[in-house]
N, C-alpha and C positions, 0 to 999 in steps of 0.2 A: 206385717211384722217388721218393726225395726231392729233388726240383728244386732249393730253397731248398739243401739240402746240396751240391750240384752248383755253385751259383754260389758260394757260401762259398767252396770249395774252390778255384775261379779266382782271387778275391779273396787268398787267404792264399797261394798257388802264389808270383802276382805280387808281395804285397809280401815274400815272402822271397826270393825271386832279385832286388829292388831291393836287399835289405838285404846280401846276401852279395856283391855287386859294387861297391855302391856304394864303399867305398874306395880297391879299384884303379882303377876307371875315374875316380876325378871327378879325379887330377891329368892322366890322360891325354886325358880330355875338354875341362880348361883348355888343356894343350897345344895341342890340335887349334884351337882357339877360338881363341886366338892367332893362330894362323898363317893364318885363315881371314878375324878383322878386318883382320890386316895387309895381307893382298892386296884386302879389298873397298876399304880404308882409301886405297889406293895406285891403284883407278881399277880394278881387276882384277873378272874376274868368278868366278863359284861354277857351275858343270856338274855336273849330279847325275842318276846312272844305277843302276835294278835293274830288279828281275822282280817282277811281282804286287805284294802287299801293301807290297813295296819299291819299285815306280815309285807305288806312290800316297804315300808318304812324300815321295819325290823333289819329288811334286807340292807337296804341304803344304809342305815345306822352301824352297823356290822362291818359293812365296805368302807366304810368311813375311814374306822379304826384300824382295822384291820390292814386296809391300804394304808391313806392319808386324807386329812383333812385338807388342808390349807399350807403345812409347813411340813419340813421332812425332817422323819422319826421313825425309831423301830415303828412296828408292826405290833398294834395292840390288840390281846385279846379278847375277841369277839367271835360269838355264835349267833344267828339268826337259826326261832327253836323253827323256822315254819319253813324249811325249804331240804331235808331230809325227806323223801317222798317215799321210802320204805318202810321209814321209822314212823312216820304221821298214819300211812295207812294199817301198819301192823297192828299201832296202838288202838288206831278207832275201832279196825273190826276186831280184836281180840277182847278189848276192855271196853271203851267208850270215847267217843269223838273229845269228850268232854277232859278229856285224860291225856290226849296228844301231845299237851306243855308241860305238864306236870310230871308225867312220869320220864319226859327226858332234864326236870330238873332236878328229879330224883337220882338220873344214873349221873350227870356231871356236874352238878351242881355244889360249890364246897364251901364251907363257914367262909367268911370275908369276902366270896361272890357278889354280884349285882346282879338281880335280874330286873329291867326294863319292859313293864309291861303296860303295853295298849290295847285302850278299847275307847272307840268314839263313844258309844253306850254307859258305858261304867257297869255293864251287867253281863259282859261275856264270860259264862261259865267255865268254858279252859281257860281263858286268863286268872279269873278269879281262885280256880283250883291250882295252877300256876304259883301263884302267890302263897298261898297254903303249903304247898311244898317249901319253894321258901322261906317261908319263915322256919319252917321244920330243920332246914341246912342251916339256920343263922345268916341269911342272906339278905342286907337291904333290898328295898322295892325302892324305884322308879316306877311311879306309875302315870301316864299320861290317860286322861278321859276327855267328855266331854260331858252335855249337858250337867246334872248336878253332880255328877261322877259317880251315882248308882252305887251298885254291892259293894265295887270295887276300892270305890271313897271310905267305905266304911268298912270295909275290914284291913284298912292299914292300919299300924300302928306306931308307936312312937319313935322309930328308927325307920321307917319309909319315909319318902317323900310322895307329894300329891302335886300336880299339875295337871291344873282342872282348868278349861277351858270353858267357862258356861255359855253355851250355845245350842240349839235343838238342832241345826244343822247341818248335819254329816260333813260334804264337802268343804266348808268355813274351819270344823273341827280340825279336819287331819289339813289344811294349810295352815292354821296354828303350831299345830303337832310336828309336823316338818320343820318349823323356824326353830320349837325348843329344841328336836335332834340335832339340828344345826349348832345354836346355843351351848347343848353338850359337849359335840365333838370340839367347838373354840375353846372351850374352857378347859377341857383335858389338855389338848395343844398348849393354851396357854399357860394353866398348872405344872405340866411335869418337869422334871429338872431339864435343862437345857432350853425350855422354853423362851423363844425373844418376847422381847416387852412391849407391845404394842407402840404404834407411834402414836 
């Protein structure tokens, strides 16, 4: 087994599905960026919900803002829904697992809100009920997927955004996924007033 061939092969994987999406996604990613300073911009906050490797994004995305990105600024607000371990397990065993995101964007969740939701699948059911709440507060959607973006692609609507990665697999996904959080957090930095202007 050549090892050293083994991780080459991750390395070239990754930067050719950065190379093959980068296009589409980077005005859809400005898009999204947009709409996401605007509401931190305006006093609002950022909700962000997945599964696995996608609530530890959630997390990172949260700490981003919350800390700092790159340049120093207040303190933006951010919630990751998946790291509350009273609140996730209350929900799943009184309601349904499927209810963990949703009914905490139910209790804080407010008109001009963002919620950021990930699923490498585009068929995870608490994300997708996530969204459904929601829309219910008047909440844009960020939504990050993968392969063809599943339930999730399709039940956005005309005030969410979509960044869809098309890829079947997993790991490729969320390093995609990681680079647009990245993407996000610069563009809020570079959005909000007091922002420097890039050299």
């Amino acid at each position: 087994m050549d090892t050293t061939a083994i991780a080459l092969r991750h390395f070239d994987d990754a930067i050719a599905l950065k190379q093959r999406v980068r296009d589409g996604l980077a005005p859809a990613v400005a898009r999204a960026g947009a709409t996401l300073a605007l509401a931190l911009g305006r006093g609002h906050k950022a909700l962000a919900c997945g599964n696995g490797g996608s609530a530890a994004d959630c997390q990172h995305f949260a700490a981003e803002l919350v800390g700092r990105f790159e340049r120093e600024r207040a303190g933006l607000p951010a919630i990751a829904l998946t790291v509350d371990t009273s609140a996730l397990t209350a929900i799943a065993n009184d309601y349904a697992y499927d209810a963990v995101f949703s009914r905490q964007v139910e209790a804080l969740g407010q008109p001009g809100d963002v919620l950021l939701a990930l699923s490498t699948s585009g068929n995870s059911r608490n994300v997708l009920a996530a969204i459904e709440a929601a829309r219910r507060r008047a909440m844009p959607v960020i939504a990050l997927t993968g392969r063809d973006g599943g339930a999730i692609g399709r039940a956005l609507g005309p005030n969410d955004h979509h960044l869809n990665v098309p890829e079947a697999r997993t790991a490729r996904v969320q390093e995609v996924h990681i680079l647009l959080l990245h993407c996000l957090c610069d563009l809020v930095d570079q959005t909000l007033p007091g922002a420097p202007a890039h050299a």
